[in-house]
KOLRODO-660137 format. One record per residue: x, z, y of N, C-alpha, C in turn; residue in one letter; residue number from 1. Coordinates in Angstrom, 3 decimals, padded with zeros to 6 digits, always signed. Each point is the difference from the previous one (the first is absolute). Example, Ala and Ser with C-alpha at 12.3 -4.5 7.8 and 13.67 -1.06 7.14 Angstrom:
% KOLRODO-660137
+013.190; +007.800; -005.690; -000.890; +000.000; +001.190; +000.900; +000.000; +001.200; A; 1
-000.350; -000.720; +001.050; +000.820; +000.060; +001.190; -000.770; +000.730; +001.090; S; 2
END
This chain:
% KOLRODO-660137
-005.575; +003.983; -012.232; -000.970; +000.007; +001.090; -001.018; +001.074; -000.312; X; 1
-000.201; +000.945; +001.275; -000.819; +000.797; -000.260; -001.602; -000.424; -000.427; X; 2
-000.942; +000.784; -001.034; -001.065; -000.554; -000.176; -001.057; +000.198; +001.014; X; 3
+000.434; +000.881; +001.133; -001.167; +000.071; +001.298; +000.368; -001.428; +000.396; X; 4
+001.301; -000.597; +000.255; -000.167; -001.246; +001.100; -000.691; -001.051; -000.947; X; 5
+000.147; +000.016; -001.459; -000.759; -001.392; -000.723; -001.003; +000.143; +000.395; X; 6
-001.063; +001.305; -000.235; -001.484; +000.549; +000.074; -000.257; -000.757; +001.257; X; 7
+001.050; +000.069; +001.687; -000.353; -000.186; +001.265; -000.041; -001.316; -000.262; X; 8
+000.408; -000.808; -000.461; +000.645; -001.176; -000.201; -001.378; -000.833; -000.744; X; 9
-000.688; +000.669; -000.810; -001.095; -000.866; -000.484; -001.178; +000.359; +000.494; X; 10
-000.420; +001.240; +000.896; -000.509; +000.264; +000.684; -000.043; -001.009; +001.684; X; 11
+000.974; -000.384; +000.152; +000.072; -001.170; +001.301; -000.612; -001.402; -000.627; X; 12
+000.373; -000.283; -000.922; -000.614; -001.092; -000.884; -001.525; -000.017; -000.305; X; 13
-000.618; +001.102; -000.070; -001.450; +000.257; +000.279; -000.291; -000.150; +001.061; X; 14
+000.475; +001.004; +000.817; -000.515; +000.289; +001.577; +000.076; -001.526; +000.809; X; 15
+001.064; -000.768; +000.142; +000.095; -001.026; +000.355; -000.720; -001.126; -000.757; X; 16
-001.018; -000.332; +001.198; -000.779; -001.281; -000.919; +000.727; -001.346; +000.205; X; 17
+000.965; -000.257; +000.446; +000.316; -001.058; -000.304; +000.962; -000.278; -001.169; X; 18
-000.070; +000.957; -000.678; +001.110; +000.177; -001.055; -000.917; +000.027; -001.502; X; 19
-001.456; -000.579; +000.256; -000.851; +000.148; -001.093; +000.395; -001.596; -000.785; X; 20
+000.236; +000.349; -001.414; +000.354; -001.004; -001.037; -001.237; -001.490; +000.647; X; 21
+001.079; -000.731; -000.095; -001.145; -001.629; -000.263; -000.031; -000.254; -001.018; X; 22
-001.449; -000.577; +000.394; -000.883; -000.747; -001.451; +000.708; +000.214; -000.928; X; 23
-000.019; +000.589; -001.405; +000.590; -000.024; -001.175; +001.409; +000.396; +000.182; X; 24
+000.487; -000.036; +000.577; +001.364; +001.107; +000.333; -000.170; +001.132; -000.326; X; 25
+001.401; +000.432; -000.692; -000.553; +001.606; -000.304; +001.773; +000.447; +000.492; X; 26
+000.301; +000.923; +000.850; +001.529; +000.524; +000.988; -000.050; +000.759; -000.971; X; 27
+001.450; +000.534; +000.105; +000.736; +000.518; -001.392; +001.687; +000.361; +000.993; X; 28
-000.378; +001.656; +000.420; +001.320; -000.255; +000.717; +001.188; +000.698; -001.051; X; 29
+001.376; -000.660; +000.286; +000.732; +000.231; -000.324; +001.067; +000.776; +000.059; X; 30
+001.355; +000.732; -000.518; +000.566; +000.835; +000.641; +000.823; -000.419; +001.449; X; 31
+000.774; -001.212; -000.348; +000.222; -000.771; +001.182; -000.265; +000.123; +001.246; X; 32
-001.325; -000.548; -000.150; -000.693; -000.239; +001.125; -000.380; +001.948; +000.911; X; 33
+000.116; +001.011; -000.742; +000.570; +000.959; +001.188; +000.868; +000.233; +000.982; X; 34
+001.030; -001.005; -000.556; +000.754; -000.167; +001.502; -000.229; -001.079; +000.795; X; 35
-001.198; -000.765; +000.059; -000.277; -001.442; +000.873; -000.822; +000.907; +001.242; X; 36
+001.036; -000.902; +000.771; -000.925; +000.906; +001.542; -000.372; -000.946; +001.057; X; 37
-000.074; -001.466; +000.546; -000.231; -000.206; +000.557; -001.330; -000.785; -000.346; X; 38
-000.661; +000.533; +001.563; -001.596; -000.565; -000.550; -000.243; -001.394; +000.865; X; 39
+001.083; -000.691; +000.435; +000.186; -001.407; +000.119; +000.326; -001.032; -000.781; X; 40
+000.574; +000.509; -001.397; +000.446; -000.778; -001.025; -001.191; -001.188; +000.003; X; 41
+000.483; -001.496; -000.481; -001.045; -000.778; +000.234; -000.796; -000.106; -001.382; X; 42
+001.029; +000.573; -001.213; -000.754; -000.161; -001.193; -000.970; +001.368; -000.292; X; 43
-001.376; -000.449; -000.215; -000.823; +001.195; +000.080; -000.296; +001.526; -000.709; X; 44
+000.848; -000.708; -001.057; -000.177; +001.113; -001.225; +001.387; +001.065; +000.693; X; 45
+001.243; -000.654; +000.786; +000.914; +001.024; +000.396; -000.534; +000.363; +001.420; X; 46
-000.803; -000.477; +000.630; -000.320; +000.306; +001.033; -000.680; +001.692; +000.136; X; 47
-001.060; -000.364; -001.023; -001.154; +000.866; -000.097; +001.049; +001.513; -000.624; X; 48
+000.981; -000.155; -000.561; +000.393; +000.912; -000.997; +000.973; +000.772; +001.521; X; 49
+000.512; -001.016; +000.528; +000.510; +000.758; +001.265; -000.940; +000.574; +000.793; X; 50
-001.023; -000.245; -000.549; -001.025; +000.662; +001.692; -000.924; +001.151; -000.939; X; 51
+000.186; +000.548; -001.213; -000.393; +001.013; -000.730; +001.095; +000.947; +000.373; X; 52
+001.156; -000.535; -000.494; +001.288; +000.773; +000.622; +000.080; +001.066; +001.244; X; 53
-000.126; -001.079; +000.970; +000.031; +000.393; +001.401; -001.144; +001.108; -000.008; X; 54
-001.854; -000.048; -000.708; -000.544; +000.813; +000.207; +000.268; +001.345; -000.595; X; 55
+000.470; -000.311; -001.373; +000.451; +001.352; -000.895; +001.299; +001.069; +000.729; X; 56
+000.909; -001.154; +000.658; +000.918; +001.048; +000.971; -000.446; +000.902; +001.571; X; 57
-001.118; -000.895; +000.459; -000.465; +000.435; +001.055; -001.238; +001.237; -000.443; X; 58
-000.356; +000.104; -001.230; -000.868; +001.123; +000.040; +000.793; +000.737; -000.756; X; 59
+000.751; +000.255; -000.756; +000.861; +001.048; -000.815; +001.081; -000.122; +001.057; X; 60
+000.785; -000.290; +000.868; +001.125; +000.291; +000.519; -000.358; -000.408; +001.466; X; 61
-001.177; +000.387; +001.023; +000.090; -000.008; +001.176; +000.928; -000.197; +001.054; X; 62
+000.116; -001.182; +000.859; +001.350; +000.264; +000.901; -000.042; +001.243; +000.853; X; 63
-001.163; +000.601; +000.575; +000.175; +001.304; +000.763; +000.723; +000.884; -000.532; X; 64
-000.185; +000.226; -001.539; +000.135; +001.184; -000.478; +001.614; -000.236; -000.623; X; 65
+000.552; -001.311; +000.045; +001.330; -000.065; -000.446; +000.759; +000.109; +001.467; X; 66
-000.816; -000.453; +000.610; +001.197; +000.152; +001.391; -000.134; +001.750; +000.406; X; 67
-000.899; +000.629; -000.275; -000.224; +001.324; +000.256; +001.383; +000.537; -000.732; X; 68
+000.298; -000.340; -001.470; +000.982; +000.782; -000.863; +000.863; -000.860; +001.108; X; 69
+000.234; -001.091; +000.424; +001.711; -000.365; -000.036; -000.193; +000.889; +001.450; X; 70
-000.828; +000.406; +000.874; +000.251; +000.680; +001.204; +000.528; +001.640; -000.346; X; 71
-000.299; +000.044; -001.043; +000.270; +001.751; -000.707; +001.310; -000.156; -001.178; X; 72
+000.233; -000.941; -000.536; +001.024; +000.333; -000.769; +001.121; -001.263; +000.100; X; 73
-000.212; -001.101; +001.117; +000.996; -000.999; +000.040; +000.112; -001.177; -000.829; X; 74
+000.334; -000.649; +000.441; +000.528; -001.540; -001.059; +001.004; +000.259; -000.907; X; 75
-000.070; -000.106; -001.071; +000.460; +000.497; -001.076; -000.292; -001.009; -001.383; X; 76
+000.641; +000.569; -000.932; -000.274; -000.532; -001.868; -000.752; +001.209; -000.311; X; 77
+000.317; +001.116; +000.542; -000.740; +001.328; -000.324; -001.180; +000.249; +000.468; X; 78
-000.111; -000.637; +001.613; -001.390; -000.061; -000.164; -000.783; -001.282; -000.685; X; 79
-000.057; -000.810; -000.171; -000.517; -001.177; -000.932; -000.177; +000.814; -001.044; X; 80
+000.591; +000.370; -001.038; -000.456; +000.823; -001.251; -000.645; +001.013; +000.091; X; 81
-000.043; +000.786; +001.199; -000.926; +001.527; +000.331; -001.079; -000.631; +000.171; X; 82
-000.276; -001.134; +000.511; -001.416; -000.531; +000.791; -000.439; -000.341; -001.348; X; 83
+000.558; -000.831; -001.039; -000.304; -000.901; -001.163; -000.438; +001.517; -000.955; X; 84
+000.330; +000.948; -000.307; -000.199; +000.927; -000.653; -001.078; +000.711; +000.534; X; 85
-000.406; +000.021; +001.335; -001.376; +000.950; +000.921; -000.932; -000.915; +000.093; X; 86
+000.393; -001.449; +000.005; -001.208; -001.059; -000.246; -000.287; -001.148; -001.010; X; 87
+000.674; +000.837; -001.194; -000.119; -000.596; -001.511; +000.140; -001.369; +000.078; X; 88
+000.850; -000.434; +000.284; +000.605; -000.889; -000.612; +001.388; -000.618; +000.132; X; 89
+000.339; -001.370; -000.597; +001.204; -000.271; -000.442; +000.778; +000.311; +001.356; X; 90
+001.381; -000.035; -000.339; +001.054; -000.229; +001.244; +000.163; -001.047; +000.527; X; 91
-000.102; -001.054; -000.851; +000.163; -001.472; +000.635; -000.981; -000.258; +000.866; X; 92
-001.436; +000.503; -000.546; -001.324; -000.208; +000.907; -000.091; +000.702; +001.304; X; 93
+000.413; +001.227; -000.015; +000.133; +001.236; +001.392; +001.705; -000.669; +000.606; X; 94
+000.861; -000.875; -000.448; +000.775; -000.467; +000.739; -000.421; -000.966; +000.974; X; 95
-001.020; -000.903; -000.599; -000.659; -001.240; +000.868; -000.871; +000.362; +000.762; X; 96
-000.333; +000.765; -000.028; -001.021; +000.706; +000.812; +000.476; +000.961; +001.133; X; 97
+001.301; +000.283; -000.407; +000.428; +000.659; +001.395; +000.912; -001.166; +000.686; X; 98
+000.421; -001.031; -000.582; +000.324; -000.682; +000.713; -000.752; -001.134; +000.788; X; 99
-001.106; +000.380; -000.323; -001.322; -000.874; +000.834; -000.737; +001.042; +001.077; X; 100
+000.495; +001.236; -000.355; -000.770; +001.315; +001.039; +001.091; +000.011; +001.214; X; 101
+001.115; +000.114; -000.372; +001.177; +000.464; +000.707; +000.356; -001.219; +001.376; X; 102
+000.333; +000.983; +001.177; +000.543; -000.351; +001.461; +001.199; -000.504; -000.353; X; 103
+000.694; +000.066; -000.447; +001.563; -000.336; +000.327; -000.010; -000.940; -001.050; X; 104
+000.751; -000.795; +000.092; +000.705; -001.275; -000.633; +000.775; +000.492; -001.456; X; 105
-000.896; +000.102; -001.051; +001.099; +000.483; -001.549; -000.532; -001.401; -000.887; X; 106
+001.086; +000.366; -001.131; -000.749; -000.634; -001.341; +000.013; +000.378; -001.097; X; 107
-000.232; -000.278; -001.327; -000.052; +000.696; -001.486; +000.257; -001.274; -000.600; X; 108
+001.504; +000.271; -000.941; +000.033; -000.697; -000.878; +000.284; +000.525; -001.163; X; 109
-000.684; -000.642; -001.179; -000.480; +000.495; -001.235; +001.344; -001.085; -000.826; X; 110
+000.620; +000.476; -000.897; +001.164; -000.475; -000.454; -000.207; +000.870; -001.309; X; 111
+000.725; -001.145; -001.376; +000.282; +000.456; -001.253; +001.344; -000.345; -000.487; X; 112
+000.703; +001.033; -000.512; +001.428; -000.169; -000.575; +000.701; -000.545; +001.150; X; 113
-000.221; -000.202; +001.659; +000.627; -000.333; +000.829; -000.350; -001.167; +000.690; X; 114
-000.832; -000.833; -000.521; -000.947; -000.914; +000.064; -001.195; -000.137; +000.994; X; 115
-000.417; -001.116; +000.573; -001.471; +000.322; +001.290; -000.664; -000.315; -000.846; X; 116
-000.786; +001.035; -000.003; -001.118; -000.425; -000.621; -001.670; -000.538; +001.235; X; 117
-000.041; +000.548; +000.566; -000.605; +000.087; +001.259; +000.797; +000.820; +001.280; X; 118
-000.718; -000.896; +001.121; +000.042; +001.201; +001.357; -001.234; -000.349; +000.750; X; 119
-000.310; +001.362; +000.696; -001.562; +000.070; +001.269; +001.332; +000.263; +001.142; X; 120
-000.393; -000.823; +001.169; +000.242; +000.386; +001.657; -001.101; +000.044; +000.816; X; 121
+000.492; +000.776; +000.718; -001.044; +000.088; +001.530; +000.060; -000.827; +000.558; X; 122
-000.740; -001.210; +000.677; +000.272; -000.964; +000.702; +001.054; -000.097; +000.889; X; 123
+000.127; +001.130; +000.488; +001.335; +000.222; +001.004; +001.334; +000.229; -000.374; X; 124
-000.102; -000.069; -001.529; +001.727; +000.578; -000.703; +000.265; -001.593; -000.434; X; 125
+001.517; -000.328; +000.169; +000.108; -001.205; +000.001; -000.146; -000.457; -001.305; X; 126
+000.125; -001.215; -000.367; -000.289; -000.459; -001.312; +000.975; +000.430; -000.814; X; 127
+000.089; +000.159; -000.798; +001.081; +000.154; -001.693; +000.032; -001.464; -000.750; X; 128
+001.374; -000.252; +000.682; +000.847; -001.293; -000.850; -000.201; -000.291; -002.020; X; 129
-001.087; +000.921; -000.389; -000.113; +000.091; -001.317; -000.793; -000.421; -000.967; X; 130
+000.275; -000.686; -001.083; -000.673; -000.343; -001.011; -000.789; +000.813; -001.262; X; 131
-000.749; -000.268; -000.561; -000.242; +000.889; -001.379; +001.040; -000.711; -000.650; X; 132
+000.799; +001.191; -000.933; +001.222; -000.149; -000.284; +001.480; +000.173; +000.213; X; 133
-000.073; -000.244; +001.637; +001.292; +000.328; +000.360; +000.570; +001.299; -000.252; X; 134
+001.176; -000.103; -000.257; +000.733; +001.299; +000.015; -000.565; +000.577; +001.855; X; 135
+000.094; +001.488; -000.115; +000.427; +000.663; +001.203; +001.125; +000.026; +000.534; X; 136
+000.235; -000.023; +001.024; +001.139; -000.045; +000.639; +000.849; +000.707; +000.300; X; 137
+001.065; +000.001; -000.760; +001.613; +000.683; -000.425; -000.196; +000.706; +001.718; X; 138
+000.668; +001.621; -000.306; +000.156; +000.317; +001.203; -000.993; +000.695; +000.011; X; 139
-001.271; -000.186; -000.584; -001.004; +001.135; +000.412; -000.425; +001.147; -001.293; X; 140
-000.892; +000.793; +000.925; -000.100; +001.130; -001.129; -000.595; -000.529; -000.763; X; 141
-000.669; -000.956; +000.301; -001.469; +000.227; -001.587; +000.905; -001.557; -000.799; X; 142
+001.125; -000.442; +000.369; +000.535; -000.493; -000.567; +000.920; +000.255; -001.706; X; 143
-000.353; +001.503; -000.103; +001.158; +000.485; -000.655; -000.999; +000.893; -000.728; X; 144
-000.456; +000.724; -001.308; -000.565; +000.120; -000.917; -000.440; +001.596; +000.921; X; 145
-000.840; +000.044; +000.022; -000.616; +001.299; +000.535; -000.744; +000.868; -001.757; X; 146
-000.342; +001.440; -000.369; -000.054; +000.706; -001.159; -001.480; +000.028; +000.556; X; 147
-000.894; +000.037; -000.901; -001.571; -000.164; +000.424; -000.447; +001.482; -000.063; X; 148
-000.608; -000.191; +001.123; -000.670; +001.114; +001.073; +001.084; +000.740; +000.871; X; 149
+001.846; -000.508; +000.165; +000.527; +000.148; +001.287; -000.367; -000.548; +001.316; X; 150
+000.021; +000.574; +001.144; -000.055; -001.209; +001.043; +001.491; +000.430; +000.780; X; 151
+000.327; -000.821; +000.685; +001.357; +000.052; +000.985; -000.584; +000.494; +001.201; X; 152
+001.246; +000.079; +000.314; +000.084; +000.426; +001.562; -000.500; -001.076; +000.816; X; 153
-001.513; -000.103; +001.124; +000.589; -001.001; +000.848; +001.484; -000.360; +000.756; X; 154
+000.175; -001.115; -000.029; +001.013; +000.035; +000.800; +000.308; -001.326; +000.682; X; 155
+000.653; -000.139; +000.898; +000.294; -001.156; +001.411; +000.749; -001.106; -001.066; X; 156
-000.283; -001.471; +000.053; +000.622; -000.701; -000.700; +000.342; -001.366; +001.139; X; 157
+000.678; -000.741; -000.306; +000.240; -001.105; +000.569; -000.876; -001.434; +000.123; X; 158
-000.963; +000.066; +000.961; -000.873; -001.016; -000.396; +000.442; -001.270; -000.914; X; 159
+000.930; -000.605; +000.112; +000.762; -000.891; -000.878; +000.017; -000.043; -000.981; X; 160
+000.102; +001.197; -000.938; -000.473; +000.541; -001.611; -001.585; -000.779; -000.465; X; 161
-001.272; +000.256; +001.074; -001.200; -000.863; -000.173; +000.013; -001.524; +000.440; X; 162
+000.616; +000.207; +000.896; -000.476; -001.329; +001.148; +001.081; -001.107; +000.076; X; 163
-000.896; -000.998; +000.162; +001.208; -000.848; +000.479; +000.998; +000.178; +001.551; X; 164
+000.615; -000.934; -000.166; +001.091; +000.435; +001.134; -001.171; -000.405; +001.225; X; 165
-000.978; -000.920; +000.276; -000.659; -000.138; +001.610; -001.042; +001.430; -000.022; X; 166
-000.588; +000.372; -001.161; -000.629; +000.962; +000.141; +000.644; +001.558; +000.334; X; 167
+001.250; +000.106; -000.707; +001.026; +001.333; +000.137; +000.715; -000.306; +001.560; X; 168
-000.110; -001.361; +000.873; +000.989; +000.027; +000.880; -001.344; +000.922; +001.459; X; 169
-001.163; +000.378; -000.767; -000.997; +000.086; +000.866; +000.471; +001.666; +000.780; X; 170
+000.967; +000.064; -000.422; -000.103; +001.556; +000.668; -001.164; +000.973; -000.908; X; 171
+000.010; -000.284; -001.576; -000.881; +001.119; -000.840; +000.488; +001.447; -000.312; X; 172
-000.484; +000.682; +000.329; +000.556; +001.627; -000.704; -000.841; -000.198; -001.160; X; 173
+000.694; +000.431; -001.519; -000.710; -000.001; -001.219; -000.006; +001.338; -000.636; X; 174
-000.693; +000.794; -000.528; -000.120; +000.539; -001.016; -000.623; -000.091; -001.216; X; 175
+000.726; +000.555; -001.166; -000.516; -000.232; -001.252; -000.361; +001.585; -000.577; X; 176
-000.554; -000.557; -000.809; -000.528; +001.484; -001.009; -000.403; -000.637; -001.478; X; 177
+000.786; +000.143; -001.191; -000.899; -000.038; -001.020; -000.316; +000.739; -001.062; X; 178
-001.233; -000.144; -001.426; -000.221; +000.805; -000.560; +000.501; -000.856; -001.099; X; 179
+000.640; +000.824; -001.280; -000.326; -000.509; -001.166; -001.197; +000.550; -000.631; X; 180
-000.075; -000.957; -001.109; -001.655; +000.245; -000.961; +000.148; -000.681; -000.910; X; 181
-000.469; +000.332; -001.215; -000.086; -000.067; -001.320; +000.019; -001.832; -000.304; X; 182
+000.955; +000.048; -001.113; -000.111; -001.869; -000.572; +000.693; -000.644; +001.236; X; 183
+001.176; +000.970; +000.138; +000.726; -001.338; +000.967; -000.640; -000.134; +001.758; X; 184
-001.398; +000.210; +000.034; -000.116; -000.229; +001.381; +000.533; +001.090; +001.221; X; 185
-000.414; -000.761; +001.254; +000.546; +000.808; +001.288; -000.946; -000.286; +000.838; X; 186
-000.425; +000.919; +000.935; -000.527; -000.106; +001.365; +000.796; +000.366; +001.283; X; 187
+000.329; -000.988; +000.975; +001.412; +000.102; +000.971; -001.367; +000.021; +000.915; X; 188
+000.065; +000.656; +001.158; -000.293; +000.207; +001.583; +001.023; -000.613; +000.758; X; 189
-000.734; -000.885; +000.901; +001.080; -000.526; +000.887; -000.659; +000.223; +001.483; X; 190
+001.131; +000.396; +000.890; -001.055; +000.203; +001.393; +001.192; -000.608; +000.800; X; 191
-000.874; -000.812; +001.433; +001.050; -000.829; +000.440; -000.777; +000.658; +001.584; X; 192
+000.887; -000.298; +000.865; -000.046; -000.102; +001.294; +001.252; -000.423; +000.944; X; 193
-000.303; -000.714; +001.459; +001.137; -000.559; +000.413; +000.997; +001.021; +000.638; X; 194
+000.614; -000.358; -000.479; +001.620; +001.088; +000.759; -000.113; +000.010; +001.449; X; 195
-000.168; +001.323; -000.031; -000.131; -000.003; +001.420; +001.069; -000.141; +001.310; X; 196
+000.969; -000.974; -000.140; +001.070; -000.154; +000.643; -000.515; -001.602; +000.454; X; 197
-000.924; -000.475; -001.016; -000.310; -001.331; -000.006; -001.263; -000.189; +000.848; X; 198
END
């Protein structure tokens, strides 16, 4: 994780007063807790850590200025890492962030040795049948050992490879894209929209 988003990250924890320690409490964030993002969580200590999150991505990674690149260089793995490299920080972090900026229906899943480790969707991309843990699903690219810092070709896949059979019978056009990266992990792009026959 880049050290601008921690800096943004404890900087929201100031700025936000409701995130000031109680009585004799003393917060102590953890590495973890950089990927906690929702600021509905009911337990407070993950709550608050999601809503530092959310501020550290919204001032280091602007949605104007990410939808500006995807209007100039496209939905991509290539752009996610151009943006993550022009606005210092991680890939995983400039992945969630364009998938919270971005119009069209994608997702990012973060996978080790072939493994889920996490995924972010756009409210509008259908859910992912997946566990932390599960294998990926035979049939796809980021299924199969990618060399770190290759990315693939996007390319058209069979919704069925992600989805279950009521979700794949939806009439989905899929594409995939993924990157390998160092220690086994992967970052896959997924972009969905309905077939237009449907």
């Amino acid at each position: 994780m880049a050290a601008g988003l921690s800096l943004a990250h404890e900087l929201g924890h100031f700025l936000i007063e409701a995130h000031r320690p109680r009585e004799g409490l003393l917060m102590e964030c953890a590495l973890g807790d950089l990927f906690l993002l929702s600021p509905r969580d009911k337990d407070r200590r993950r709550r608050i850590e999601g809503e530092a999150n959310r501020f550290a991505a919204h001032l280091l990674m602007p949605r104007k200025r990410i939808r500006e690149y995807i209007g100039y260089k496209g939905t991509s793995i290539e752009t996610i890492v151009a943006m993550a490299s022009d606005m210092n920080v991680s890939k995983e972090a400039m992945a969630r962030a364009f998938v919270d900026a971005h119009h069209e229906p994608v997702a990012i899943v973060v996978a080790r040795h072939g493994k889920l480790e996490r995924f972010y969707r756009s409210e509008d991309f259908p859910f992912l049948p997946l566990s932390k843990g599960d294998p990926l699903p035979s049939g796809t690219l980021s299924s199969d050992p990618i060399e770190a810092g290759q990315f693939t070709e996007a390319e058209k896949i069979e919704a069925d490879e992600w989805f279950d059979d009521r979700q794949a019978n939806r009439g989905l056009a899929l594409t995939e894209q993924a990157l390998g990266q160092a220690k086994g992990y992967s970052l896959t792009l997924l972009q969905t929209e309905l077939d237009d026959e449907e």
